[in-house]
N, C-alpha and C positions, 0 to 999 in steps of 0.2 A: 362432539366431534362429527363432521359432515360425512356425509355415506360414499365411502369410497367406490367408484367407479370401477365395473370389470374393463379389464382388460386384459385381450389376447393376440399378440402377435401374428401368430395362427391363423387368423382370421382372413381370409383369400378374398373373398367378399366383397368384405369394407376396403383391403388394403388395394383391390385395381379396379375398386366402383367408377376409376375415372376412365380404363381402357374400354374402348373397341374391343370387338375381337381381331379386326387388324393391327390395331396398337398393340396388343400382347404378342401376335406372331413376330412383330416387327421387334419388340423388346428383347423375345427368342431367340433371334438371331446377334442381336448386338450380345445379350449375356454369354452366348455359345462361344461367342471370337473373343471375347475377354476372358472367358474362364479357359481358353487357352493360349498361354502366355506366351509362346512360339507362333502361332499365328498373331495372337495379340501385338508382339511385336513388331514381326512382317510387316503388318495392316499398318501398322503406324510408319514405319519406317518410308514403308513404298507411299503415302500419302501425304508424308512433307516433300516426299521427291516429285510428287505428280503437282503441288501445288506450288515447288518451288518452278516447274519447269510450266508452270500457267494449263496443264491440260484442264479441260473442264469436268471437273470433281464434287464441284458446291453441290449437287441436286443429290448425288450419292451419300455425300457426307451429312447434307439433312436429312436423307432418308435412314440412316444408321445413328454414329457415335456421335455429330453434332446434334441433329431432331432428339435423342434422348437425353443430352447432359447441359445441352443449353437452349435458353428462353427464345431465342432468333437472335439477327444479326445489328439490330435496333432495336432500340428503346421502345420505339411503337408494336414491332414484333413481338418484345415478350412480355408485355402487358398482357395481350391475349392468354400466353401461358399460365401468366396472374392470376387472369381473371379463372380461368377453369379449377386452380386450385380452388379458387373463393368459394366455387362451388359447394366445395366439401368441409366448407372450414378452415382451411387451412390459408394462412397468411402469406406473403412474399416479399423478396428482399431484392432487389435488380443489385445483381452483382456485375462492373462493366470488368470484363474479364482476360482484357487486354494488357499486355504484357511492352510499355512502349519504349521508347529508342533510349529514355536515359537522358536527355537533353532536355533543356526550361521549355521549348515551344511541346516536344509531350508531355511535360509537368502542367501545361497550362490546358491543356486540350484535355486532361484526363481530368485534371479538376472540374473543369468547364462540364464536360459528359458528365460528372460523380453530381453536378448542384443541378442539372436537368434532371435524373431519375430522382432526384427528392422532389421535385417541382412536378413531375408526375406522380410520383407516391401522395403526394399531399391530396390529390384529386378523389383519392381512394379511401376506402372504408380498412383495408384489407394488406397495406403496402405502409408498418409502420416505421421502419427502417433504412437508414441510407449506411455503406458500409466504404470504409477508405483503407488502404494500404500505404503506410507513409512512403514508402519507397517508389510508388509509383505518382510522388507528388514533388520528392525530390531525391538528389544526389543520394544514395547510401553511406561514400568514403565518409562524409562528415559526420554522419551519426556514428562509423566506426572511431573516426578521430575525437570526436568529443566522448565518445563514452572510455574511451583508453587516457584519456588527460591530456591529449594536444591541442595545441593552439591552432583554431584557423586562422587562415592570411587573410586581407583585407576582402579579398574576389570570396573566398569562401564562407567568410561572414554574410555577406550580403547573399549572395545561395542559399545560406540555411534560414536567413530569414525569411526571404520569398519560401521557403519551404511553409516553417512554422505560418506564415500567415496564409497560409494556402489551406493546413488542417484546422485552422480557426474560422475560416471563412467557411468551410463545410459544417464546422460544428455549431456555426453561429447560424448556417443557412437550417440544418437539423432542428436548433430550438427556435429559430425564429415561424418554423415552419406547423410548427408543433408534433415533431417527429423524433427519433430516435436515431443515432450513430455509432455504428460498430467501426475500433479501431486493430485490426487483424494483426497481431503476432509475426515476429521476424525471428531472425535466426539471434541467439546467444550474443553476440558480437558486438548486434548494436541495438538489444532487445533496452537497455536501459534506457539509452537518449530516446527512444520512442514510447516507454513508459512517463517518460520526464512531458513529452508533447501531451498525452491522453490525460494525465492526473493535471496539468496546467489548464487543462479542457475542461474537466469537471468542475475544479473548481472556479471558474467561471460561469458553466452554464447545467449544471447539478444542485444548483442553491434549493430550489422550490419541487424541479422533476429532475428521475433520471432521465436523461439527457444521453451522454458520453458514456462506451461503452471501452473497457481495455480489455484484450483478449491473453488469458494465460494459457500456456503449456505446461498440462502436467505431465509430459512425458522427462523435464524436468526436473530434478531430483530436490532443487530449492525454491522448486515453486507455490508448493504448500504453505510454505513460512512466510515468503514474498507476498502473498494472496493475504494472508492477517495480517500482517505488516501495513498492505495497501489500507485494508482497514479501519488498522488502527489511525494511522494518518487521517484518514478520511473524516473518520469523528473527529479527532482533535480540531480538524479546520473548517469543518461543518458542512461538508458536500455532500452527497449520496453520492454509495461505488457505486457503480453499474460495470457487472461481472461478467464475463464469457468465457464460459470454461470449456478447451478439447485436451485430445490426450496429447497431439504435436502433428508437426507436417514438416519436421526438417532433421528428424533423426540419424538416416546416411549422414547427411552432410555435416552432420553435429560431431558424429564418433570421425569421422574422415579428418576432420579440420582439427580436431582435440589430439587424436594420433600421432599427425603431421607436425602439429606446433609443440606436441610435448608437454597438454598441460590435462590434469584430470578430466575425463568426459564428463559434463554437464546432465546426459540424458543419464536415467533409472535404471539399475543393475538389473532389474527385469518385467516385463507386461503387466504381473501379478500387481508390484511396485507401483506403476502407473495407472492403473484400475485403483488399487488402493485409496493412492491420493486423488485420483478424478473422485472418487464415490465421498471420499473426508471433505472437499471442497464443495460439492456440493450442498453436505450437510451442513455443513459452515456459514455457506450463503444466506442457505433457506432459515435455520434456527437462529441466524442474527439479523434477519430481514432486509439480507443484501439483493438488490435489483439482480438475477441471473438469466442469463442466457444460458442453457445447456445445450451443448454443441457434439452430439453422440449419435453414433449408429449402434452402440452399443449395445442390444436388446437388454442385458440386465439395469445396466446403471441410467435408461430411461426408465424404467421399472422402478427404481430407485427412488427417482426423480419425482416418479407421481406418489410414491407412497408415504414419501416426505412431504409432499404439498397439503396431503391430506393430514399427518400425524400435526405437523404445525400451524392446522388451521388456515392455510393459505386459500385466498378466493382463485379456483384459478379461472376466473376471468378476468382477474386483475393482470397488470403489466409489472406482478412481482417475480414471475416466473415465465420463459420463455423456454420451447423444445426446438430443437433447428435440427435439421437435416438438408446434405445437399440435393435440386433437383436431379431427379433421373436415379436417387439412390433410396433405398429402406423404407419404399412406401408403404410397407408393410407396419412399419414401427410411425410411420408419420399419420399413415387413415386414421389408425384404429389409434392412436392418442387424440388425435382431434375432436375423430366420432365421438369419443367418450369426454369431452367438452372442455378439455385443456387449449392452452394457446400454443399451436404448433406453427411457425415459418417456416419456407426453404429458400437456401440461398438458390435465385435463376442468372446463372451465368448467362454473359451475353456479349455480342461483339461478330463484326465478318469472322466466316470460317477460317482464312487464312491466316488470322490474328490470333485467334482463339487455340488454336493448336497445340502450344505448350498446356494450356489447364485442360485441355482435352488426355494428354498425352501422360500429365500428372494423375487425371483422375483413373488412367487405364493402368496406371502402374499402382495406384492407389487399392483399385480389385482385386487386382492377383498379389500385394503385399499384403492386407489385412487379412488376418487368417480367418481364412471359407468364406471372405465378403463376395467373392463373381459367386463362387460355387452355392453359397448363401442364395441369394436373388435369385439363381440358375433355377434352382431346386425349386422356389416358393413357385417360381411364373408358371415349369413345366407341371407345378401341381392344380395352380387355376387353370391353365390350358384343359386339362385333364377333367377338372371338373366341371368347365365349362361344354366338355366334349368338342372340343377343336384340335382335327388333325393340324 
């Protein structure tokens, strides 16, 4: 058995070898407005109004909550971000982080940006990833109508096929490229017609690599079963899964819409629940030599994560395991798994500031919902400040 690597969280060091000591004060200051939720809010509120009403805000918004949660406002922008991870080990994934109008001319223009950061990934040593959001390639009504058993009309046919050949042209630009493609997880609703797009991916371009990447929610109470199911499928018709496992990102809106309609909630009677089946999935993955992406701020269940790589003999500098974290979050968990010679990504969001605003706005609610996540980061920075001795 391979000599399992220390690793410590803990480690102040490794985890902000990439800050300045201005990049830390400046870190200081965004954790401080996050870790309170009342200001937090304020900040956010008063800065969709400053930017709906055109004041000039971009240079502020770089200097705080955009410069820390996203790569720049181009593609060429956050290459630079790339690259300084590279520095340390640590891989990258240009996430384009815009959120567009809903209509085929931004289904076509997001496609278009999504096959350019793979065409600059490809350039890199360091950038193996291109990652899609079906929704923001087409309509959603139809993935809620065909997963409910409706018939589309003729105009809607023709919609979801420019849809569907939109995610195959990404996932064909991925293998053609010799790259990798993450397909990110939606809401319950119409989670299945887009599981239906990602497994019709695989098995096409999963034959020889993984390839195609579908992303599950174990915040999910049937997603453990779904997950060996997918599996099982997978063998039978001879593709490689390529797995991504979080705990979820649409909980509100899960028990909100369950409530409302009358039908049992979908999400886990409790966190415990959810950790549970996050930590059973991943041993799932790893003891059956499923391609995984592990998608966790989680300090234990990255912990998990390496000590299963090791029990099962996994190389990890093979592309059988991946650690992801997003930029601007749990460097601490992201350094010191790298340092210690694992393959760690981070998602770099990216997009003009006035576009980016809602994943800005998600990830500041995401802080103060994760329990002690702002106050977590708050804590580790003011202790490197400290040991750095910087007032």
């Amino acid at each position: 058995m391979p000599t399992k690597p220390t690793i410590s969280f803990e480690n102040l060091e490794v985890a902000f070898a990439s800050k300045s000591d201005a990049e830390l004060k400046k870190m200081h200051l965004v954790f401080s407005l996050l870790n309170n939720k009342t200001l937090s809010d304020i900040g956010i509120a008063l800065t969709h109004v400053a930017l709906k009403l055109k004041f000039p805000i971009k240079w502020i918004m770089k200097q705080t909550m955009f410069g820390h949660f996203c790569g720049g406002e181009t593609i060429k922008e956050s290459i630079k971000a790339c690259e300084s991870l590279a520095k340390y080990g640590i891989e990258a994934i240009l996430d384009y982080s815009v959120e567009g109008k809903g209509d085929e001319e931004s289904f076509e223009r997001t496609t278009e940006e999504i096959r350019q950061t793979m065409i600059e990934s490809e350039k890199t040593d360091y950038m193996p990833f291109g990652v899609i959001k079906v929704t923001g390639l087409g309509d959603y009504h139809h993935l809620i109508k065909i997963q409910a058993g409706e018939k589309l009309n003729q105009e809607e046919q023709e919609a979801y096929q420019r849809t569907k050949n939109r995610v195959d042209l990404l996932c064909k630009t991925a293998h053609d490229l010799g790259l990798k493609i993450l397909i990110d997880a939606e809401e319950s609703w119409f989670q299945d017609a887009v599981d239906d797009l990602a497994y019709e991916a695989m098995e096409k371009y999963n034959q020889e690599r993984c390839v195609v990447y579908n992303t599950y929610q174990m915040y999910r109470h049937d997603m453990l079963g779904r997950l060996k199911k997918a599996a099982e499928v997978a063998k039978e018709k001879g593709y490689l899964l390529g797995v991504k496992l979080v705990r979820g990102a649409y909980m509100e809106k899960e028990g909100e819409r369950a409530e409302k309609l009358g039908y049992p909630s979908p999400i886990q009677p409790s966190k415990a629940a959810t950790d549970r089946d996050y930590n059973l999935g991943v041993e799932f993955c790893i003891e059956n030599k499923i391609h995984l992406m592990s998608g966790s701020h989680n300090e234990n269940s990255n912990l998990l994560v390496a000590d299963l790589i090791n029990k099962y003999g996994v190389d990890p500098n093979s592309d059988q395991v991946f650690f992801a974290q997003l930029y601007g979050m749990s460097d601490n968990i992201s350094f010191n798994l790298a340092n210690a010679g694992y393959r760690v990504v981070k998602y770099v969001p990216y997009g003009p500031v006035e576009k980016v605003m809602p994943y800005l706005t998600r990830r500041a609610a995401e802080n103060s919902s994760i329990a002690g996540q702002s106050s977590r980061e708050f804590e580790l920075i003011k202790r490197e400040m400290k040991r750095r001795k910087i007032k």
